[in-house]
C-alpha positions as CSV (number, residue, x, y, z in Angstrom):
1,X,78.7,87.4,90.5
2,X,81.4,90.2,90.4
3,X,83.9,90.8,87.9
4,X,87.3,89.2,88.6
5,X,89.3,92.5,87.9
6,X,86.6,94.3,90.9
7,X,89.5,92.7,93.6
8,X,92.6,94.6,91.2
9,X,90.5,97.9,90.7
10,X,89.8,97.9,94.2
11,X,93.5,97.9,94.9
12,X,93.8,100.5,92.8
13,X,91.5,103.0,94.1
14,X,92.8,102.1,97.5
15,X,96.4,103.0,96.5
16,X,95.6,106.4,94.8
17,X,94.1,107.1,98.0
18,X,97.1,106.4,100.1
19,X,98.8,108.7,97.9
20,X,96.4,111.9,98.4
21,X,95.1,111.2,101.9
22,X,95.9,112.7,104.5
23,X,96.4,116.0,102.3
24,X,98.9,117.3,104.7
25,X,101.2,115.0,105.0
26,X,101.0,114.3,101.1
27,X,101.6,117.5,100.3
28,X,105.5,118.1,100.8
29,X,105.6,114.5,98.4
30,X,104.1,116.0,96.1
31,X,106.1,119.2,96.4
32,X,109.1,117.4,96.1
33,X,108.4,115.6,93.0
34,X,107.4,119.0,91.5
35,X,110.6,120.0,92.5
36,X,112.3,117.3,90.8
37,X,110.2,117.3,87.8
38,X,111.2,121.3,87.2
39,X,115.0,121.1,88.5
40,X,114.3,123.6,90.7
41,X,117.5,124.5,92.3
42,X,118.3,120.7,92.9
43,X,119.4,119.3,96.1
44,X,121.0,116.5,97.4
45,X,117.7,115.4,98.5
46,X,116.0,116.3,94.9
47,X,119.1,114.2,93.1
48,X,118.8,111.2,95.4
49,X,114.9,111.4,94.6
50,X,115.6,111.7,90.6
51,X,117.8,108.6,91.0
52,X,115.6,107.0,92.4
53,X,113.1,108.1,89.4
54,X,115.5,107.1,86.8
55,X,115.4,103.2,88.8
56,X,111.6,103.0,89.0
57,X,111.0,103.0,85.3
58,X,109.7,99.2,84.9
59,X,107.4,100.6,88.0
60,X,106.1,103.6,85.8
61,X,105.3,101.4,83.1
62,X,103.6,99.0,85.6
63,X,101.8,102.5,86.6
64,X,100.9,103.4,83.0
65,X,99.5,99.4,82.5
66,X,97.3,99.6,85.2
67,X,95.9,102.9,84.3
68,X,95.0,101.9,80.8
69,X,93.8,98.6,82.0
70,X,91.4,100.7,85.0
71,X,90.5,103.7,82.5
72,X,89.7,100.9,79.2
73,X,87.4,99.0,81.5
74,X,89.3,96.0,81.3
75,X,88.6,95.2,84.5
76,X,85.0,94.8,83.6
77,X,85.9,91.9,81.1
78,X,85.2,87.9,82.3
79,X,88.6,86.3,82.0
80,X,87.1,83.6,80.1
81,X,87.1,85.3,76.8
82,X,89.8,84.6,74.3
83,X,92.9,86.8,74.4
84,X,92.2,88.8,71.6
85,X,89.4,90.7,72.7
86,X,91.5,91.8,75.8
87,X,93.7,94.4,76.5
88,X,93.6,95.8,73.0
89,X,95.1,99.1,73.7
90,X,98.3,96.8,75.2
91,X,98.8,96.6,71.1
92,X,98.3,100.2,70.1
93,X,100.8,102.4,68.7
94,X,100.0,104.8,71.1
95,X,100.8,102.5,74.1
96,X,103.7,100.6,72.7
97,X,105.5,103.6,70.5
98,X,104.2,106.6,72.2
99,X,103.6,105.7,75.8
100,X,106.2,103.4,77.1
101,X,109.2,105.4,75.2
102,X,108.4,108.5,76.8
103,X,107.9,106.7,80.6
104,X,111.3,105.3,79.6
105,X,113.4,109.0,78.6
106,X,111.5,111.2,81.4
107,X,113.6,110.2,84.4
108,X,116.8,110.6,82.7
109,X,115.5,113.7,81.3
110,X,114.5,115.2,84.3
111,X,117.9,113.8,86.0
112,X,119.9,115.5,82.7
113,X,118.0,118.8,83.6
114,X,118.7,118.4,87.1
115,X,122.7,118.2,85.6
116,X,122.3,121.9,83.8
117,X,120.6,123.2,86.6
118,X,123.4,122.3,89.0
119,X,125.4,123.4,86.4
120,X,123.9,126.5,86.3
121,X,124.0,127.5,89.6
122,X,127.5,126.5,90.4
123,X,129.7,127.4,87.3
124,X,131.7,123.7,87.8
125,X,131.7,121.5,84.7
126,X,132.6,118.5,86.6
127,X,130.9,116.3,88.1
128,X,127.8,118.3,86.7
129,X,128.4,118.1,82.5
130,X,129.9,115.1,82.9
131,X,127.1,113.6,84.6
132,X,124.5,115.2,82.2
133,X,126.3,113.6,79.3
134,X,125.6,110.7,80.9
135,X,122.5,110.9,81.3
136,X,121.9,112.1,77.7
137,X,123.7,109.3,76.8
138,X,122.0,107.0,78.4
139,X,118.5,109.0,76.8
140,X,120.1,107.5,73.4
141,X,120.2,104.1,74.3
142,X,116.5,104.0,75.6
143,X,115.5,105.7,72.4
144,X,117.5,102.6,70.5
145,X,116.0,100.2,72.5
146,X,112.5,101.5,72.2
147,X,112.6,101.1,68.2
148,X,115.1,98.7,67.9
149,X,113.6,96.3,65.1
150,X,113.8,93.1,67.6
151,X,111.0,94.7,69.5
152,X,109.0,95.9,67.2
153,X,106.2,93.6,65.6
154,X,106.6,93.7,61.4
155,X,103.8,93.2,59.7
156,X,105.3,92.4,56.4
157,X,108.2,89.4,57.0
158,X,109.2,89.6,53.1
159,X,110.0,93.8,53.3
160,X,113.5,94.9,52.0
161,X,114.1,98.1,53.2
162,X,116.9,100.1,54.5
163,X,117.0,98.8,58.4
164,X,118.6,101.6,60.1
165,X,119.6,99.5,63.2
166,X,121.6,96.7,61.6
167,X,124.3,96.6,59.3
168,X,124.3,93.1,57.2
C-alpha cells in the first residue's frame, strides 16, 4: 500500500517542474524575480511584480510548509499515528521564529529597496520616500505581529517578567 502523502508529493514534484520546464520560457520568470529581488533599476513592471510579492505572503508560507513537510519526510508517515509524532519541525523555533518571520518582512523589504532604488535613480522624494516609509513601516508591524506574546506558546503560565508588548 502507498503512503497517503505519495498523491501530495507527487503534486509537488509536478509543480516544481512546471516552474523550470520548458527552460526557455522559464527563464525571463526567473530573470524577473531576480530583478525584483536585487531592485535592479525597478520598473513599472518590476513594482507591480513586488506588489504582487508583498500579497502572496500566506502563499510563501504555504511554500515554505510544504517544503519542510516534502524535505522532513512527512509525507512518508501513515496518517494514523497520533499528532505528536507529526510534523515536529511545524513546532521548532526555527520554523515558527526564524522561518515564517523572515517569509513575512522579505516582500516588503524587497518592495522598500525597490523605493530607494527609484529614489535613487530619479532624485524625487515623493511618491518614492514616502512609499518606502511605508513599507518600513509596515516591516514593523510584521515584526510585532511575529513576537507578539498572543502568538507565541509560554511555557511557564506563572512567569512575571517585563512583557514588552503590553502595558497593564
Amino acid at each position: 500500500m502507498m503512503p497517503s502523502g505519495i498523491f501530495p508529493f507527487l503534486l509537488v514534484v509536478y509543480t516544481v517542474a512546471q516552474l523550470v520546464f520548458p527552460l526557455r520560457t522559464r527563464v525571463p520568470m526567473w530573470n524577473s524575480i531576480w530583478q525584483v529581488v536585487t531592485a535592479h533599476s525597478p520598473s513599472f513592471y518590476h513594482g507591480y511584480v513586488g506588489d504582487i510579492f508583498t500579497s502572496m505572503v500566506k502563499v510563501f508560507q504555504d511554500i515554505a510548509w510544504t517544503i519542510c513537510f516534502v524535505v522532513s519526510g512527512d509525507w512518508l508517515i501513515d496518517e494514523d499515528l497520533k499528532q505528536s509524532t507529526r510534523h515536529v519541525w511545524a513546532h521548532s523555533f526555527w520554523y515558527k521564529n526564524v522561518l515564517i518571520p523572515v517569509i513575512c518582512l522579505l516582500p516588503l523589504l524587497f518592495r522598500f529597496n525597490q523605493c530607494l532604488r527609484k529614489f535613487l535613480d530619479t532624485g524625487k522624494r515623493f511618491p518614492h520616500l514616502a512609499n518606502a516609509a511605508k513599507y518600513a513601516l509596515s516591516q514593523t508591524v510584521t515584526l510585532f505581529g511575529a513576537f507578539h506574546p498572543l502568538y507565541m506558546m509560554h511555557k511557564d503560565p506563572n512567569h512575571h517578567g517585563v512583557n514588552l508588548f503590553q502595558v497593564r
